[in-house]
Structures are given as structure tokens and as C-alpha cells.
N, C-alpha and C positions, 0 to 999 in steps of 0.2 A: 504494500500500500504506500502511496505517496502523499504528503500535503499537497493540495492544489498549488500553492504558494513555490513548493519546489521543481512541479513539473514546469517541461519548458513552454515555452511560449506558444509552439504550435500546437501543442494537446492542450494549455488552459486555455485557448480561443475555441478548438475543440469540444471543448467543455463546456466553455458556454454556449456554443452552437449547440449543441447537444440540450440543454437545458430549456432551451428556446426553444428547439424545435418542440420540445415533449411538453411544453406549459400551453403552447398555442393548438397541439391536436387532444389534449386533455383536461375537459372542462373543470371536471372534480377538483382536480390538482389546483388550476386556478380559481376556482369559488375557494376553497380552503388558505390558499393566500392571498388572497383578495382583500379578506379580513383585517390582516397585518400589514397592509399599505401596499403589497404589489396587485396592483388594478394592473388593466390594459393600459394606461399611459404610461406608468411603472416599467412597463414591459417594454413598448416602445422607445422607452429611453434606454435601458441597455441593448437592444436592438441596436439603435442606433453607435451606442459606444462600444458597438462589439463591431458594427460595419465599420466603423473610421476604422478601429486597430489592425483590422483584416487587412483593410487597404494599407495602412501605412508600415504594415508585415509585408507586406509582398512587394511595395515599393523600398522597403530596405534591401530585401534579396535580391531585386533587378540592381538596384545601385552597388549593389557587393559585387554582383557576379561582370558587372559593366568593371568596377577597380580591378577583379581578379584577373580579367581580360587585358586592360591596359597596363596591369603589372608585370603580364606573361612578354605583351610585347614591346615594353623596355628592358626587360630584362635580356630576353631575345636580339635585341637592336642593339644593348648594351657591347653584349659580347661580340657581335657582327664587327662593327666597328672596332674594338679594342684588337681583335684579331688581324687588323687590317693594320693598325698603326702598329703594333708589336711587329710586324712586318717589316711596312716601313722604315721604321725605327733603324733595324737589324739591318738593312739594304744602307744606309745613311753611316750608320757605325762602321761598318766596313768600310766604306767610302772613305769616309774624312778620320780613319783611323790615325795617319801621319798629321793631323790638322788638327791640334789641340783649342786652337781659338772657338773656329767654327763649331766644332764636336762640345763645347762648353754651353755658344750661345744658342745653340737650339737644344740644349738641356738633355743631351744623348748620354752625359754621362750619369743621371739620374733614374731610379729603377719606375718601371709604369709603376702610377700609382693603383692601388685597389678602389677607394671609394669612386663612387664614381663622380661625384662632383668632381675632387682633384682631377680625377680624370682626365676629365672636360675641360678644364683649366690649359691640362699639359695638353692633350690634343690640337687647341686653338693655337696655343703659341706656335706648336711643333709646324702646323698647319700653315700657320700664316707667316712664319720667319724664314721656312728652307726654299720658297718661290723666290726669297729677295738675293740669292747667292747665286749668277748665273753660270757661273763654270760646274758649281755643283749642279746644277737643275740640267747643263747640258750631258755632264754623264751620267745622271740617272738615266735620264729621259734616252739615252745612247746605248748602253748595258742593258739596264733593267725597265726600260719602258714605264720609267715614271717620272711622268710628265708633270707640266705645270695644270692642262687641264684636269691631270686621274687629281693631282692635290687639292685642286678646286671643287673638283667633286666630295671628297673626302670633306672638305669642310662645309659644303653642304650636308653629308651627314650628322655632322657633328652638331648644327642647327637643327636637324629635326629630331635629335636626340635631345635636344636641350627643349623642343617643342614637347617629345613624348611626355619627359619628364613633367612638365607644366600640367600635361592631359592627366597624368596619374597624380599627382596632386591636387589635383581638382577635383578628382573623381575620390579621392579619398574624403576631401571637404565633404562631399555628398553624402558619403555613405555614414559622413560623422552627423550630420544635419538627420539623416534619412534614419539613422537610430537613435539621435535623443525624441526625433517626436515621436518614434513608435514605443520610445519606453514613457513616455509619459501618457500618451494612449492608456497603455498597458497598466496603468495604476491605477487610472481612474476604474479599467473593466474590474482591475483584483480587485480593487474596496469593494465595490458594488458586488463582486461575487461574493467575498468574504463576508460581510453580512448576511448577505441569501443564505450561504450554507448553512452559518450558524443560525440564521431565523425557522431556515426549513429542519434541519436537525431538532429544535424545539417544536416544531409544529407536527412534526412527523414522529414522532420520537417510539418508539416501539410498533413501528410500519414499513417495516424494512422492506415490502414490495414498492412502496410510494417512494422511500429513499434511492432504490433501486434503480427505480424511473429516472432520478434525477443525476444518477451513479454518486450518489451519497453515502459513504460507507460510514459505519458507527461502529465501534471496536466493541467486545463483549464487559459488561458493567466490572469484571475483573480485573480489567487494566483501564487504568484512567487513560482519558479518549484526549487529546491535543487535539484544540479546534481544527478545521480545515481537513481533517484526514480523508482522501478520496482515495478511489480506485484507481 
């Protein structure tokens, strides 16, 4: 047996669907708390706060599985890129291994970094400093066919890895917005359940077909009952 309180979010919405449905096709059940303040408006209003939290449950998971996606392909782009430059890199070092200056100011003698911010960082420089050395540009571009425009392209990627980046942060903001309202949803339904149970638990109290209905479980009078205890 579970608290409602501890089960997860998809079976306590469950549950009050559940609840709903069985109070609107059983009249008895509702003339019997009717009495205690759940009327048909009663009803309607967690109706209703059970519809928001549905919706704002399902548009958390679209916004998660939308972050998991744009996480997959930066992380994807990340390594694409970094593989390219670690390349590069290795073609340049060899080059200007007799060429101490040159080999200093585009930072070849520095290990790639891992984060990838830093990354990004050494990327752009690397990117944008070894087009401005044209005796080196002429034998890459002569040896190993790396040219000024394969460079230029490379820093195009490197902009729309700095663009991914923004995309999954953004989508992270979302999924951060898209779960505080489904958890404040999701309090106002618990209260409002939380009570019911306890109201109906009293109302019902040695009619364990009626609790049943409502999957209301009530432990045997031998062991004290903690409120909330459901199936």
C-alpha cells in the first residue's frame, strides 16, 4: 500500500480521475457526500483542477523530451566539431613544429580543453588567427587541403554550436517554467484530495465496498491507519 501523497504524479492524477469518474456514474456515493459539502459544483471544481494539472503534466513531458532532444544534438555537434579541430590542431602542430612563435600564438601548445565553453573559446581563436598567416595557410591548403575556405566553414560551425547551445538552454528555461506550474497544479489537486480521502474515510468508515469504489484502502483497526493510505 502506498500514501497517495507518495505515489507519483501520474497515478495521483490517476487517482483522481478515477475518483471522478466513479462519483459522476454513482448517484448513492454522491447523495452521501453531498451532505459534507461535495455537491456537483464541489465536483466541478476539482474537475477542473484535475484538467489544468493533466495539461500542465503533459506539457512538462513535451518540454522535457523537446530538452532531451536538443541535449542529444549538442552533445552530438559537440563532438563532431571537437573531432575536427583535434585534427586540425594535429595537421598545424606538425607544420609549425620548427616555428615556436607561430605554434605559441594560435595556442597549439595548449591541451583541447574539455568543457565545452572553453572549448568554444579555443576553437574561435584557433579558427580565426591561423587564416591571418599566409605561408602557413599556403601549405596546409598544398599538403593537407586545408584551406582558408574548409577554416571558414569550420567557424561556421563553431557559431551554430554556440547557437545549439542557446537552443538547449532555453529549452531547459522551459522545462524549468513547465515544472514549477505543474507542481503547483499538483498541490492545489493533493489538498483537495487529501481532504476527500480523509472526509470519505469518515463517511464511509466500515464500507469497504464504497471505499473500494473510491480505491480507498483503510488498514485493519490493529495497526493505526496514517491518513492518506491508498492502494
Amino acid at each position: 500500500m502506498k500514501y497517495y501523497s507518495s505515489k507519483s504524479i501520474p497515478a495521483r492524477l490517476t487517482h483522481a480521475e478515477e475518483i471522478i469518474t466513479t462519483l459522476s456514474i454513482d448517484e448513492a456515493l454522491r447523495e452521501r457526500l453531498a451532505a459534507t459539502g461535495y455537491t456537483e459544483n464541489e465536483l466541478q471544481v476539482v474537475q477542473g483542477l484535475l484538467e489544468e494539472a493533466q495539461q500542465l503534466e503533459t506539457n512538462q513531458q513535451v518540454q522535457l523530451g523537446k530538452q532531451t532532444s536538443a541535449t542529444t544534438a549538442l552533445n552530438e555537434s559537440t563532438q563532431i566539431i571537437r573531432l575536427k579541430f583535434v585534427f586540425d590542431r594535429r595537421i598545424c602542430r606538425h607544420v609549425l613544429k620548427k616555428d615556436t612563435l607561430v605554434f605559441e600564438e594560435l595556442r597549439l601548445h595548449l591541451k583541447t580543453k574539455k568543457s565545452r565553453e572553453a572549448l568554444i573559446r579555443q576553437m574561435k581563436h584557433f579558427y580565426e588567427e591561423v587564416v591571418k598567416y599566409p605561408e602557413l595557410m599556403a601549405r596546409l591548403s598544398a599538403e593537407y587541403n586545408l584551406t582558408v575556405e574548409l577554416f571558414a566553414s569550420r567557424r561556421e560551425e563553431v557559431g551554430a554550436l554556440v547557437q545549439a547551445i542557446q537552443k538547449q538552454q532555453y529549452q531547459v528555461g522551459l522545462v524549468r517554467v513547465a515544472t514549477q506550474e505543474r507542481q503547483e497544479a499538483m498541490k492545489q489537486l493533493d489538498a483537495w484530495m487529501s481532504v476527500f480521502i480523509g472526509i470519505a474515510r469518515l463517511i464511509f468508515r466500515g464500507e469497504e465496498a464504497n471505499l473500494q469504489k473510491l480505491r480507498i484502502h483503510v488498514q485493519p483497526r490493529s495497526r493505526r491507519v496514517a491518513p492518506e493510505e491508498e492502494t
